[in-house]
C-alpha positions in Angstrom: 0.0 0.0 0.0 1.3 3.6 -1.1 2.5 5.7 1.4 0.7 8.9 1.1 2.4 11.9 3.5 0.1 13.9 5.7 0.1 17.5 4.8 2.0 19.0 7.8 0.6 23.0 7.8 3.6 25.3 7.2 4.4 28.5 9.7 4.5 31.9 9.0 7.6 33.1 10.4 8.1 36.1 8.1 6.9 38.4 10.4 9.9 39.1 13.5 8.1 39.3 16.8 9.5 40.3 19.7 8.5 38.2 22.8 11.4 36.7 24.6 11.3 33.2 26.1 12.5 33.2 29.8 16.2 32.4 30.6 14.6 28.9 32.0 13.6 27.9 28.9 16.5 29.4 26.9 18.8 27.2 29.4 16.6 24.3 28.0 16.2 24.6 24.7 19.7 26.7 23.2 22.0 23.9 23.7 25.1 23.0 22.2 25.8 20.8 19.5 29.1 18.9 19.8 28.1 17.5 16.3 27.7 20.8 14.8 31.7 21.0 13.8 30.9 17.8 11.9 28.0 18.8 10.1 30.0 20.7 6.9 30.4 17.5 4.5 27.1 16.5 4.5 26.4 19.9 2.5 28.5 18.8 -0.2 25.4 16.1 -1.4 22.6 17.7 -2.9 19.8 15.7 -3.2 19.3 14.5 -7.0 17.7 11.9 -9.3 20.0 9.5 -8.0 19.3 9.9 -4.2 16.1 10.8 -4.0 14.5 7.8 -3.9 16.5 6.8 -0.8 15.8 10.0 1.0 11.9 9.0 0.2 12.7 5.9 1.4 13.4 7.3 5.1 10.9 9.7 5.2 8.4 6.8 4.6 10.1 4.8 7.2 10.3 7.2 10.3 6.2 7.8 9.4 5.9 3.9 10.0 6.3 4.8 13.8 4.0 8.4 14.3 4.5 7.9 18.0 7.6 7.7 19.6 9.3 8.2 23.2 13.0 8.0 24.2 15.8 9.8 25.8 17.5 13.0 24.9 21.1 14.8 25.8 20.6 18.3 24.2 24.2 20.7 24.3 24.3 23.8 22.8 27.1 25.6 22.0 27.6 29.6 23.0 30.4 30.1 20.5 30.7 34.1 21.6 31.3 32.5 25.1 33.2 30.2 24.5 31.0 27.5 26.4 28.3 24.9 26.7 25.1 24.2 28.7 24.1 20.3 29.0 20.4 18.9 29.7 19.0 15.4 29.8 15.3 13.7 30.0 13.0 12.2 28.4 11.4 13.3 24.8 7.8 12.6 23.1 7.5 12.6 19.0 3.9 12.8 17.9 3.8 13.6 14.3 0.1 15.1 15.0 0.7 17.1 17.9 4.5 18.2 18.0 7.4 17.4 20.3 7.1 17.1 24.1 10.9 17.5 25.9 10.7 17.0 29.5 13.6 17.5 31.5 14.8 16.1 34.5 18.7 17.3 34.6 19.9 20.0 35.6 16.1 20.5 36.2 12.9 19.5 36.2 10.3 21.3 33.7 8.5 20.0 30.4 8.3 21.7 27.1 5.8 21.0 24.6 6.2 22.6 21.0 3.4 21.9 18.7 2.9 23.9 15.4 1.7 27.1 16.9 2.5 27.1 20.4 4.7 26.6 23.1 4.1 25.3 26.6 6.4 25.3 29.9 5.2 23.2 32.8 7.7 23.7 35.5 7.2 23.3 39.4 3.0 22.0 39.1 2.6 25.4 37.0 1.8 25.5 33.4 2.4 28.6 30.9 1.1 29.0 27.2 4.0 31.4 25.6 3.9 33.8 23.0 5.0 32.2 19.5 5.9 35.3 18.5 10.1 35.7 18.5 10.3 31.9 19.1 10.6 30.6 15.9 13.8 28.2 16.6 11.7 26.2 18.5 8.9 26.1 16.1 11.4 25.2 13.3 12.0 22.7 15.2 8.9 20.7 15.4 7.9 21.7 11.8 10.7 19.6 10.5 10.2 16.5 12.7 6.3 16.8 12.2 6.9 16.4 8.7 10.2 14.1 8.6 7.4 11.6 11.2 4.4 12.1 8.8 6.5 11.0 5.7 6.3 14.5 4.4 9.3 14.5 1.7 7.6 17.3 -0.4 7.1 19.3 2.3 11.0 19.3 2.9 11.8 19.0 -0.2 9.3 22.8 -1.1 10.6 24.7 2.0 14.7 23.6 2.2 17.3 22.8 -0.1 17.9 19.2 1.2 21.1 17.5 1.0 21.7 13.5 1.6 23.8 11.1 2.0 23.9 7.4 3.8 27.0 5.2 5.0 25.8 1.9 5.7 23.7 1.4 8.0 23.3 5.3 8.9 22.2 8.1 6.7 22.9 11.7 6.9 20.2 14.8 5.4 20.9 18.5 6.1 18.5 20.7 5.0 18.8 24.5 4.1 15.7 26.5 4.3 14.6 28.6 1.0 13.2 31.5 2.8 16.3 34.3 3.9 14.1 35.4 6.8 13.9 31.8 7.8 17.8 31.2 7.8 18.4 34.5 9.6 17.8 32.1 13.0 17.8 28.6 11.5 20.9 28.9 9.3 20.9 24.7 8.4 19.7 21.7 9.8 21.7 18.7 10.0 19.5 14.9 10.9 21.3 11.7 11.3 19.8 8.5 11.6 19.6 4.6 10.6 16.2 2.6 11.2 15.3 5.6 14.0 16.2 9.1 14.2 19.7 9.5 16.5 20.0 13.3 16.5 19.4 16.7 15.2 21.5 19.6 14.7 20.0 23.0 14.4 23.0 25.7 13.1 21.3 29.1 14.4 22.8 32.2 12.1 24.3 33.9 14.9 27.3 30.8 15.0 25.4 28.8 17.9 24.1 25.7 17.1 21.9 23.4 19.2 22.2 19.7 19.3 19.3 16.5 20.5 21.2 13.4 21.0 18.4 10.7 20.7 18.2 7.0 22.0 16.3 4.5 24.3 13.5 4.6 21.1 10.4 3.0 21.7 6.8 3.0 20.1 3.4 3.4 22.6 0.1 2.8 21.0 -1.5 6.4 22.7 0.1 9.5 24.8 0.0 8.7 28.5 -2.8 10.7 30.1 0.4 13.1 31.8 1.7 13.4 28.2 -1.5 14.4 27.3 -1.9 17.3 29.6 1.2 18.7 29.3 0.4 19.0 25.1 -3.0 20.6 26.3 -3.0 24.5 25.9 
């Protein structure tokens, strides 16, 4: 049986907003990638006639599993400062509702980033925050939203997409189209083999943010405390 993506709604992000996440969530989310100084050769493989049917390939095999729960290591790297900030817990990949991050090192607090919203839940208390400014994050759980749903075209419309594999892993950066877009989202670099291990988001100040994914498993249904924390 074919296949057919979902159509994963796109984001406007051409308009700059200027809400500012607190410095709780910045600590969680702008982490350093350790990966990112690897990242460069992988833009050196357009996507063409000749690899594109493998790239379809593992777009229609990461939308076999729509649901999917695991561990995470995120670093991001504060090139200006010369430093890196470190968080681990638990992650939630629903290719209907988002991406749900909940942390439990250094801290404890939840994030969930759907298509049009982000919500912290730290300390029983639960915040809805302005989209507006926080586009990074977004990005973010566009691109998985659509890599989860089998959504090739999608990528394909909105980034210049390069690939590559090397037995058994395989290696896709993407480059988004829109200048506004990679004004905070410079590239995106995803790595994988039957699951998705990481993702690399290069922001165009010279940070970059890395997910370091494992532990992968496949529930049925959210948990009812998954649930509420993807409730607005």
């Amino acid at each position: 049986m074919k296949n057919t993506p979902r159509r994963v709604p796109l984001l406007n992000l051409r308009k700059p907003g200027t809400a500012k996440l607190p410095a709780l969530v910045l600590a969680f989310f702008l982490s350093a990638a350790a990966l990112s100084g690897q990242s460069g050769g992988i833009f050196s493989r357009p996507l063409t006639g000749r690899n594109r049917s493998r790239f379809e390939a593992v777009c229609v095999l990461l939308s076999e599993h729509p649901l999917v729960r695991g561990d995470f290591t995120q670093t991001k790297l504060l090139r200006r400062q010369g430093r890196s900030l470190v968080s681990k817990g638990r992650f939630v990949i629903d290719a209907e509702r988002g991406m749900l991050w909940e942390t439990t090192h250094p801290y404890a607090s939840a994030m969930a980033v759907g298509r049009d919203y982000l919500i912290q839940s730290s300390g029983g208390k639960k915040t809805k925050l302005d989209t507006a400014g926080n586009e990074t994050f977004l990005r973010i759980a566009e691109i998985i939203s659509a890599v989860f749903s089998g959504g090739a075209g999608i990528l394909t419309e909105n980034f210049e997409v390069y690939f590559f594999e090397d037995t058994p892993s395989w290696h896709m950066g993407l480059v988004p189209k829109d200048s506004t877009v990679r004004n905070f989202a410079a590239s995106i670099v995803m790595r994988g083999d039957t699951v998705l291990r990481s993702v690399t988001l290069n922001e165009g100040n010279g940070d970059s943010v890395s997910y370091e994914l494992s532990g992968h498993h496949y529930p049925k249904v959210l948990s009812p405390r998954e649930t509420e924390l993807f409730s607005p």
